[in-house]
TISEVEX-734574 format. One record per residue (C-alpha): residue number from 0; x, y, z. Coordinates in steps of 0.25 Angstrom, whole numbers, plus 2048, in hexadecimal, padded with zeros to 3 digits. Layout:
REM TISEVEX-734574
ATOM     k    c1    c2    c3
ATOM   NUM     X     Y     Z
...
This chain:
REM TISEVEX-734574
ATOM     k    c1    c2    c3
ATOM     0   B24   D69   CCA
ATOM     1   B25   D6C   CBC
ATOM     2   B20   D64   CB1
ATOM     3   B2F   D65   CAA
ATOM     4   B3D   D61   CA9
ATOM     5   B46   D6C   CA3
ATOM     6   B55   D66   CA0
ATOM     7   B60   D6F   C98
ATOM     8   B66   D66   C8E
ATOM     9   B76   D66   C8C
ATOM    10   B74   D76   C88
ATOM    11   B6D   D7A   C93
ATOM    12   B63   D84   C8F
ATOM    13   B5B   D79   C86
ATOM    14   B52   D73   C8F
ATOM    15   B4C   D65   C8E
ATOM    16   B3F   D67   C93
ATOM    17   B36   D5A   C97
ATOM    18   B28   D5D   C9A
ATOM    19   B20   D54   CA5
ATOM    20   B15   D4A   C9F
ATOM    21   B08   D49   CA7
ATOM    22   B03   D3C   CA2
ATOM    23   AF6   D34   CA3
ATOM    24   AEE   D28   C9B
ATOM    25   AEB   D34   C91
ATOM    26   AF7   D39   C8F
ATOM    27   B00   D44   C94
ATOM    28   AFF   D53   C95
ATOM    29   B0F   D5B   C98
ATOM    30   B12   D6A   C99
ATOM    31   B1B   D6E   C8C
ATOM    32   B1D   D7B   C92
ATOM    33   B19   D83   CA1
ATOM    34   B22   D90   CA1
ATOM    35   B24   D92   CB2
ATOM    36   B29   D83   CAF
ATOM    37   B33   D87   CA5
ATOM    38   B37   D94   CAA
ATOM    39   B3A   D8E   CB8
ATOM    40   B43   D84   CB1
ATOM    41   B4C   D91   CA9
ATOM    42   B44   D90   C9B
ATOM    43   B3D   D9F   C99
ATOM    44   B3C   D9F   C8C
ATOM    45   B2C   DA7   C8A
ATOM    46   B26   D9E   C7C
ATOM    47   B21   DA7   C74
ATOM    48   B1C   D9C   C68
ATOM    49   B1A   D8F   C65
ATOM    50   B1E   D88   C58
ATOM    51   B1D   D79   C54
ATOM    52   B23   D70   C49
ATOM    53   B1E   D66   C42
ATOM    54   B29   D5A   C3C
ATOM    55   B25   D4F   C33
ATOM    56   B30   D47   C33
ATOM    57   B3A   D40   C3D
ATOM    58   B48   D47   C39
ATOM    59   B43   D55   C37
ATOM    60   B4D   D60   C3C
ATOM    61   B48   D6D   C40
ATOM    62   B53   D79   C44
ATOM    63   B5C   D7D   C48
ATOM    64   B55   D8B   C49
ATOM    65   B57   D95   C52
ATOM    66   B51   DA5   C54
ATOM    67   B5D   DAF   C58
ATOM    68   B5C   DBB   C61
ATOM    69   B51   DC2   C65
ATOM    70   B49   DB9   C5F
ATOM    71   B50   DAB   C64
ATOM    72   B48   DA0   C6A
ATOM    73   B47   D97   C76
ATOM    74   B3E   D8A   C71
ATOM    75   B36   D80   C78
ATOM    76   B34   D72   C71
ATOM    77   B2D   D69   C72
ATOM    78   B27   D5A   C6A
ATOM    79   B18   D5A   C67
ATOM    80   B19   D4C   C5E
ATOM    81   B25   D46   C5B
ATOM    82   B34   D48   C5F
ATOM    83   B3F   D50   C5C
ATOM    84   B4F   D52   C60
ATOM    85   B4F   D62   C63
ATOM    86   B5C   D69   C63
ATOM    87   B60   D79   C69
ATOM    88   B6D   D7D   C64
ATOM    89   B73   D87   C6B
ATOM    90   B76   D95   C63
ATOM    91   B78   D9E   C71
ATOM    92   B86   DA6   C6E
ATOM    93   B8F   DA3   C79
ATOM    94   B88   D99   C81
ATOM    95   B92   D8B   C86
ATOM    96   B88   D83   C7B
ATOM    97   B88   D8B   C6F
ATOM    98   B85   D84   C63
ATOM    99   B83   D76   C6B
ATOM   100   B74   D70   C69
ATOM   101   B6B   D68   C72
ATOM   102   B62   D5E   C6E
ATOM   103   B56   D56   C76
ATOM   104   B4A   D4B   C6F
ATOM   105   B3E   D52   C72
ATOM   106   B31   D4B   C6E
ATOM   107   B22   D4A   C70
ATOM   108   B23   D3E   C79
ATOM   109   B2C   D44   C83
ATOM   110   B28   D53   C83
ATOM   111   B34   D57   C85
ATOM   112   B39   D65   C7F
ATOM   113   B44   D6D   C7F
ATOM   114   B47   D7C   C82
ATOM   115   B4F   D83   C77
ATOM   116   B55   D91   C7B
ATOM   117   B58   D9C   C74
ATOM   118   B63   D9D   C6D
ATOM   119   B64   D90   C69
ATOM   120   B60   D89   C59
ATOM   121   B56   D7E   C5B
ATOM   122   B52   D72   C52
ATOM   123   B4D   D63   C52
ATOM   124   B4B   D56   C4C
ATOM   125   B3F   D4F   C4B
ATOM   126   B40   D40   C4F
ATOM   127   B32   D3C   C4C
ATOM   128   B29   D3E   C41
ATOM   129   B1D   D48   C43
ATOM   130   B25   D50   C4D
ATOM   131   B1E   D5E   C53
ATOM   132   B26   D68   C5C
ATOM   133   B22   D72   C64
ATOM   134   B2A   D7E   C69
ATOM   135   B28   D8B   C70
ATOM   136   B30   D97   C6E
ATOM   137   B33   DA3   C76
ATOM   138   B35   DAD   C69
ATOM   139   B2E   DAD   C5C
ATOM   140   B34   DA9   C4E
ATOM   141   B3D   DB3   C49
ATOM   142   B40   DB0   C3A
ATOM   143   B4C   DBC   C3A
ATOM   144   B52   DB4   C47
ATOM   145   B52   DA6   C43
ATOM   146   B5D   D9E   C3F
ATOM   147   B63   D8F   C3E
ATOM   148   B6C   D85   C3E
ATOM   149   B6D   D78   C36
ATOM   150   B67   D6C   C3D
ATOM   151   B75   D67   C38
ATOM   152   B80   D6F   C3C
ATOM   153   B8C   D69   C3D
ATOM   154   B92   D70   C49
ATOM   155   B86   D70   C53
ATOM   156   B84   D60   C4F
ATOM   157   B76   D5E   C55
ATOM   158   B75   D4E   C55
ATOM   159   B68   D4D   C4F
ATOM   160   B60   D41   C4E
ATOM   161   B5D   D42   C3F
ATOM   162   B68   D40   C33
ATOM   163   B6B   D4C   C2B
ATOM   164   B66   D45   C1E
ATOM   165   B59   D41   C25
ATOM   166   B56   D4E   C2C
ATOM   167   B4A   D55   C27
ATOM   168   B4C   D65   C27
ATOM   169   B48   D72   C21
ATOM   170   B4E   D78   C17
ATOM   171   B4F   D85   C1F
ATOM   172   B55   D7B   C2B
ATOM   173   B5F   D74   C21
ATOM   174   B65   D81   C1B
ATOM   175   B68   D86   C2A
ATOM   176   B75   D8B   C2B
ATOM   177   B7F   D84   C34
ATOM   178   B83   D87   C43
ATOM   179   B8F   D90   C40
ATOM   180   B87   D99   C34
ATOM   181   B79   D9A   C3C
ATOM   182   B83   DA0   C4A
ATOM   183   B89   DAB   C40
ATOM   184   B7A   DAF   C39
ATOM   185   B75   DAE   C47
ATOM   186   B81   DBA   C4B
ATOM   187   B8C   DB4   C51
């Protein structure tokens, strides 16, 4: 019996992964990650590093970043304090769900995390304050293959739970370009 629920989101390959709680009167102790577990469920990404954020405030956006090929990556994440709304959107040329996102609540309380593939652009919105997350990789960063898109772009429409005048972003996450510019820098 595995000590996990693995369920595709409305694109398939973003995985909503819930870990099993083993609780007692002191507290609980759950896997976040057992690779013959995932492997047996389709995920064989091979984590290669682990990085972790750290957001003050409730309406801080993060993303949409992404790595390109060969250095593309698959992501793992996960809440340690706090919550956020995690989006993938999907950058795969020729896939049915090409430029459509995804999006799931992850947070501390639940455990919940979600699988992000290559080949798609990744962000979220913090919906607590103090929020840490967690994620594993399966490349390292490459600053000649990163890229973005504006949290904001009009054409992919990601319902997030923040107002764009109450958003807190980077300036490096604000001046993103948009969907279409990001797609033709990217090669295509």
């Amino acid at each position: 019996m595995s000590n996990f629920s693995f369920v595709p989101l409305r694109i398939a390959d973003v995985v909503l992964i819930t870990p099993k709680f083993h609780s007692d009167d002191r507290g609980h102790l759950l896997e976040t990650y057992e690779r013959k577990a995932f492997r047996n469920s389709g995920i064989s990404a091979d984590f290669v590093q682990d990085n972790q954020s750290f957001s003050r405030r409730r309406g801080t956006v993060r993303g949409l970043h992404y790595q390109s090929e060969p250095m593309a990556q698959a992501k793992l994440v996960r809440v340690l304090t706090g919550a956020i709304y995690d989006v993938a959107v999907d950058l795969r040329r020729g896939s049915p769900t090409f430029g459509q996102w995804c999006g799931a609540e992850l947070s501390a309380r639940d455990g919940k995390m979600l699988l992000v593939p290559r080949g798609f652009a990744h962000g979220f919105c913090t919906l607590a304050d103090n929020t840490v997350v967690a994620y594993k990789l399966d490349a390292a960063y490459s600053k000649r293959h990163e890229g973005g898109i504006v949290w904001n772009d009009r054409v992919l429409a990601i319902d997030w739970p923040v107002e764009e005048r109450a958003a807190i972003l980077s300036d490096r996450d604000r001046d993103l370009p948009d969907f279409g510019d990001a797609m033709v820098a990217a090669g295509g």
